[in-house]
MIVOVEX-761546 format. One record per residue (C-alpha): residue in three letters; residue number from 1; y, x, z. Coordinates in nm, 2 decimals, always signed. Each point is the difference from the previous one (the first is absolute). Layout:
# MIVOVEX-761546
<r r="ALA" k="NUM" y="Y" x="X" z="Z"/>
...
# end
This chain:
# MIVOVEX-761546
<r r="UNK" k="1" y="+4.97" x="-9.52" z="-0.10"/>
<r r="UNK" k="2" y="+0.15" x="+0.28" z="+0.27"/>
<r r="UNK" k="3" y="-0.33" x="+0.18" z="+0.23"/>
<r r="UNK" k="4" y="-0.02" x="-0.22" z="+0.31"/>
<r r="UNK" k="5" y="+0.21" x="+0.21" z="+0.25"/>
<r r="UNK" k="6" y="-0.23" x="-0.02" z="+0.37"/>
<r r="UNK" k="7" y="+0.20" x="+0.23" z="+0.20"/>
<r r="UNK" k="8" y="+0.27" x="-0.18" z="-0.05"/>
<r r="UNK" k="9" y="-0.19" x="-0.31" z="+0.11"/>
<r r="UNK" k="10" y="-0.16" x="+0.12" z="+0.31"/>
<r r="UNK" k="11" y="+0.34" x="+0.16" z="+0.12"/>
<r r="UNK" k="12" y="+0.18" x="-0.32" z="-0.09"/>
<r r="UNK" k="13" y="-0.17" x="-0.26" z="+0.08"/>
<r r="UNK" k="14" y="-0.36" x="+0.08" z="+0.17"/>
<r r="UNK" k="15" y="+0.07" x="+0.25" z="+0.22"/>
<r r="UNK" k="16" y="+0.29" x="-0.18" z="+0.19"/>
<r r="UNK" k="17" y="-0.11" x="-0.10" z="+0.36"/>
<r r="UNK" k="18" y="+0.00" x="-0.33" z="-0.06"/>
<r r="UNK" k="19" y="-0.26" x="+0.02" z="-0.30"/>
<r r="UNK" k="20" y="-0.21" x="+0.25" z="+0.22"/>
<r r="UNK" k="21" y="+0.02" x="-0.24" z="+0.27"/>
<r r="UNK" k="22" y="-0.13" x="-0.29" z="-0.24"/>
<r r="UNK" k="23" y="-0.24" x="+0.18" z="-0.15"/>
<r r="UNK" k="24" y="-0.19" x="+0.09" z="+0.36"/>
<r r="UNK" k="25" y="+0.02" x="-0.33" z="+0.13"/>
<r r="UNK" k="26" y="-0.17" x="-0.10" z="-0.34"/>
<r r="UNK" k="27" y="-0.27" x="+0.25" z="+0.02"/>
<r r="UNK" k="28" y="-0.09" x="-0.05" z="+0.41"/>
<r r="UNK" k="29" y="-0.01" x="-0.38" z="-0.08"/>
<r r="UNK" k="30" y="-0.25" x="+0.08" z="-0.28"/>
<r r="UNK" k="31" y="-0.24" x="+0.21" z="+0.27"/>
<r r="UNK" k="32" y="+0.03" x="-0.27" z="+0.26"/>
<r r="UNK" k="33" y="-0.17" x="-0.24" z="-0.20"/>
<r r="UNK" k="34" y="-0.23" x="+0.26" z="-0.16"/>
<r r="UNK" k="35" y="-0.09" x="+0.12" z="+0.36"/>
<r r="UNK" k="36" y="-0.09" x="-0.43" z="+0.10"/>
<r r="UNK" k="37" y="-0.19" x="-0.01" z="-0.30"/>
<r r="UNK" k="38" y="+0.20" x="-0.22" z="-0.21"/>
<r r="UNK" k="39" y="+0.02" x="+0.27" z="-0.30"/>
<r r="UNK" k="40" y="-0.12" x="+0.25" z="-0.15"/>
<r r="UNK" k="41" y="+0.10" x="+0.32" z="-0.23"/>
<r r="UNK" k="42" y="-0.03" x="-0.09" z="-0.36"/>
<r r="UNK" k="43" y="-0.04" x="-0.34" z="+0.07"/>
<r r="UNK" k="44" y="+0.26" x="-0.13" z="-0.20"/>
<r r="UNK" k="45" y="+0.17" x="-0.19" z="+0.28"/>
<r r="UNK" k="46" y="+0.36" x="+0.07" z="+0.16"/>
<r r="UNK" k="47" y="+0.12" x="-0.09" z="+0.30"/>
<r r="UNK" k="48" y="+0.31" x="-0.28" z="-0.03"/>
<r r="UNK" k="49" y="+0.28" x="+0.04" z="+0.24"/>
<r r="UNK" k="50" y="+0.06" x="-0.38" z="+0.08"/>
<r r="UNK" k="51" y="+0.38" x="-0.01" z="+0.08"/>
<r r="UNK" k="52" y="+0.04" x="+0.32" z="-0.28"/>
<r r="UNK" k="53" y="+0.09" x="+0.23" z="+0.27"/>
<r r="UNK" k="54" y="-0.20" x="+0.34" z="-0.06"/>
<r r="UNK" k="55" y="+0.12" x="+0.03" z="+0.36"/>
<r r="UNK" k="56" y="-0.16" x="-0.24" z="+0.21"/>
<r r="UNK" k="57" y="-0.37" x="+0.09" z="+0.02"/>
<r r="UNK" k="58" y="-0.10" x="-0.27" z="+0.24"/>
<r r="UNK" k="59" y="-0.32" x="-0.17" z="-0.06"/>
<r r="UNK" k="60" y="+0.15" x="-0.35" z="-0.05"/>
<r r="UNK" k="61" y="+0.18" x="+0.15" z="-0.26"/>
<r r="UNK" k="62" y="-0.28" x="+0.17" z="-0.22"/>
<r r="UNK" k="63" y="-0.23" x="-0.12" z="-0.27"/>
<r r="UNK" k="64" y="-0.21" x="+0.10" z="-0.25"/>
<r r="UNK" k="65" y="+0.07" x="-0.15" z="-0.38"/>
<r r="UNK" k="66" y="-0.12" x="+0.15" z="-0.33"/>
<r r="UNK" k="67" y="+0.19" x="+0.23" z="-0.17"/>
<r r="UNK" k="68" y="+0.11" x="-0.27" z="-0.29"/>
<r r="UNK" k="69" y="+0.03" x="-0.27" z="+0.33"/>
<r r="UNK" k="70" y="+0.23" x="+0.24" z="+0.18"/>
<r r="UNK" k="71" y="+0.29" x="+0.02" z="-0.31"/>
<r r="UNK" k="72" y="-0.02" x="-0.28" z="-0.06"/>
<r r="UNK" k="73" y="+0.18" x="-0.06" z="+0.35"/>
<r r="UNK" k="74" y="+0.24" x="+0.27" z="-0.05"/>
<r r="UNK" k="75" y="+0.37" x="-0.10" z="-0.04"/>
<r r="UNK" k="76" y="+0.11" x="+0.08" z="-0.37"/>
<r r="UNK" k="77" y="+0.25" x="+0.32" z="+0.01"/>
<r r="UNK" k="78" y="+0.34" x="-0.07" z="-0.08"/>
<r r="UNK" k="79" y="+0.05" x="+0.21" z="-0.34"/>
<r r="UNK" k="80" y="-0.42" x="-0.12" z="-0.09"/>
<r r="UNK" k="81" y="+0.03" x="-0.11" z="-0.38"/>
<r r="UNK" k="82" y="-0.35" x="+0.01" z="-0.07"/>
<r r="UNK" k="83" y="-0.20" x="+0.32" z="-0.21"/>
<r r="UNK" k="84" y="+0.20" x="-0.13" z="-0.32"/>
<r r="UNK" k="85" y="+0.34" x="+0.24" z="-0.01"/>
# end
């Protein structure tokens, strides 16, 4: 199996703008609830985007689900087949 290449993976994918972007909105709707209490570090809890936009942080739109609870909800990816090749 070819060494996991993570360069190649920030520069591609997670460093784009749009990424970045998602990934802040992600992590100030995590301290909003975490500042009103809701949760905690090391909790085990995550906070659900309810439309699955990482960009709309507005408190109608936020909950907190366990971990299992939360992808569950996800959508299934497109090329998903599972953990069997």
């Amino acid at each position: 199996m070819a060494k996991r290449d993570f360069r190649k993976e920030y520069d591609t994918y997670q460093g784009t703008p749009e990424q970045i972007a998602k990934r802040s909105s992600r992590n100030k709707a995590r301290r909003k609830l975490e500042a009103e209490g809701k949760v905690r570090k090391g909790d085990g809890k995550e906070v659900d985007h309810k439309n699955l936009n990482a960009l709309d942080d507005s408190g109608s739109n936020l909950q907190v689900l366990s971990r299992h609870a939360n992808r569950v909800k996800q959508p299934a990816h497109k090329n998903n087949r599972g953990w069997r090749k």
